[in-house]
Residue, then its C-alpha position, 0 to 999 in steps of 0.5 A: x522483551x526483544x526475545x519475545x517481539x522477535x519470536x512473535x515477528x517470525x510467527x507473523x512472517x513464517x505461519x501467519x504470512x504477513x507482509x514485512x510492512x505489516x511484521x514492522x508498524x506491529x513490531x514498533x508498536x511493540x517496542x513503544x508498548x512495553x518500553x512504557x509499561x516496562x513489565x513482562x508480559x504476565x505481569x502486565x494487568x488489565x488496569x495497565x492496559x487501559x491506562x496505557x491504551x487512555x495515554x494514546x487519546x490525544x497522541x494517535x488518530x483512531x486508525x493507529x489506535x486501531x491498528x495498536x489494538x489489533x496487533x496487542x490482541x495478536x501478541x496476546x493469542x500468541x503467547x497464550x499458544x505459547x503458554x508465556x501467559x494463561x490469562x489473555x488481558x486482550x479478551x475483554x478489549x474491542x478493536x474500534x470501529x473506524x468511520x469508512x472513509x472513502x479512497x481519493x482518487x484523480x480524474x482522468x484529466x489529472x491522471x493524463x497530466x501527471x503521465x505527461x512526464x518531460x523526457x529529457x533523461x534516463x531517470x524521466x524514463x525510469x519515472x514515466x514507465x514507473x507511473x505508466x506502469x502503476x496507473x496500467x496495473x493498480x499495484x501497490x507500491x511496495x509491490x512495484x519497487x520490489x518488481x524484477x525484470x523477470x517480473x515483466x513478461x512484455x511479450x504476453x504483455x502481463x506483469x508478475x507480482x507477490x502481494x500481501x498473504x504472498x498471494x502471486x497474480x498476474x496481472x495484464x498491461x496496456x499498450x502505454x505501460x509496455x511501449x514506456x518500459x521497453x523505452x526504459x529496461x532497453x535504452x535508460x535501465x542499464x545508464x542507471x547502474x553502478x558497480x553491483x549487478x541487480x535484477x530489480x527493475x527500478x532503479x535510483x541514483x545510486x544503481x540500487x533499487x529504487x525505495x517507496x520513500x523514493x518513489x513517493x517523493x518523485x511523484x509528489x514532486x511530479x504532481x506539483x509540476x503538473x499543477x494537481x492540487x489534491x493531496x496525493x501518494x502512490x496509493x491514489x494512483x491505485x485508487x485511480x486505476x480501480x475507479x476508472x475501471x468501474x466508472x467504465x464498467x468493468x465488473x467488481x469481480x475483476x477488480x478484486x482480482x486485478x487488485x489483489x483485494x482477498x475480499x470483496x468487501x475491500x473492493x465494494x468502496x469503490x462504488x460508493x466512489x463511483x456513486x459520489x461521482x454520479x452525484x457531483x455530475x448530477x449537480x453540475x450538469x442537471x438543469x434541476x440538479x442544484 
């Protein structure tokens, strides 16, 4: 079984252009499928399936299930391309419609509060240019960690970035981002190496590049220290960053850009974002509004 999950994990890297993070929940996916069904794959019937599929009700939220669904009905196509198998299980079988929920994001006050990094070390300058940097960019957060200092161009003030379907942008950095990361690669950047040489960007405790696991809890750390009570990951700063655009009238089309989002469609949540915040504003601040 590994034979034909690792065969499909170089399919997805190689022609289809996915992101590693995407090739590993499918991969794990697969490792939990099969390690349940415990048949080859043209062996594996339509009634396994579905049996299958009912076990994970109570076990997975509909977005896993969701994603399981897409992955197995990838998997399938492939090994009907491969001719491992002749008749496709997965045809006859719909990926859920997921409930559009809508991106939490902060509020400028919030956003300024969390920025407000005490800088008493080289890792708080590591941090402060880090989440100056995301805020400033939109990047996801695999794409920061993975930043180089070749990366960052402070002179046109742009920063380089590959994001998923390996699709390059370059994006521009506000005055905040650049002064923080020059502080950072000039004066703290070099403290924070060890023995090896490397040319990432952020770097943690060890002189090793700096993970998303890292990353994420520093900046849940920080948010309990700047007293924001909303529940927050890497990703609502990205959030942030797109809905402060828009509610400051940049146009979608250039979200979409700076984001990297491949369809508009992606970016149009961020209206709705917008247009709940139009509300709460009417309520609170109309005479008339409650």
């Amino acid at each position: 079984m590994n034979d034909y999950i690792l065969t499909f994990c170089n399919y997805l890297l190689i022609e289809k252009k996915y992101s590693n993070n995407t090739i590993e929940s499918y991969k794990r996916d697969l490792v939990k499928f099969f390690c349940h069904i415990k048949k080859e794959p043209r062996d594996i019937s339509e009634d396994d399936l579905h049996n299958y599929l009912k076990s994970l009700d109570s076990e997975l939220n509909e977005r896993s299930i969701a994603r399981l669904i897409s992955c197995l009905k990838s998997f399938y196509k492939f090994l009907l391309i491969e001719k491992e198998i002749t008749n496709n299980i997965m045809d006859k079988i719909d990926v859920p419609r997921l409930r559009k929920s809508l991106p939490k994001s902060l509020t400028e006050n919030e956003v300024t509060a969390l920025l407000e990094v005490p800088l008493i070390d080289d890792f708080s300058y590591r941090n402060k240019a880090m989440l100056e940097l995301l805020y400033a960019t939109g990047l996801r957060v695999s794409e920061l960690v993975n930043l180089t200092l070749l990366d960052v161009d402070l002179d046109s003030a742009t920063v380089r970035t590959v994001g998923k379907g390996s699709k390059e942008r370059i994006i521009p950095l506000g005055d905040y981002a650049i002064k923080y990361l020059y502080i950072y690669i000039h004066e703290h950047r070099n403290n924070l190496l060890k023995k090896e040489v490397t040319d990432y960007l952020f770097l943690n405790n060890h002189g090793k590049k700096m993970t998303r696991q890292g990353f994420f809890k520093m900046i849940k750390k920080r948010a309990q220290e700047a007293g924001i009570k909303k529940e927050l990951s890497p990703h609502t700063l990205r959030h942030s960053f797109a809905t402060h655009l828009l509610s400051h009238g940049a146009d979608l089309r250039s979200i979409q850009e700076l984001l990297g989002h491949s369809d508009i469609g992606t970016t149009q949540i961020y209206t709705y974002v917008s247009n709940e915040h139009l509300k709460e504003n009417y309520k609170e601040f109309h005479p008339h509004g409650e």
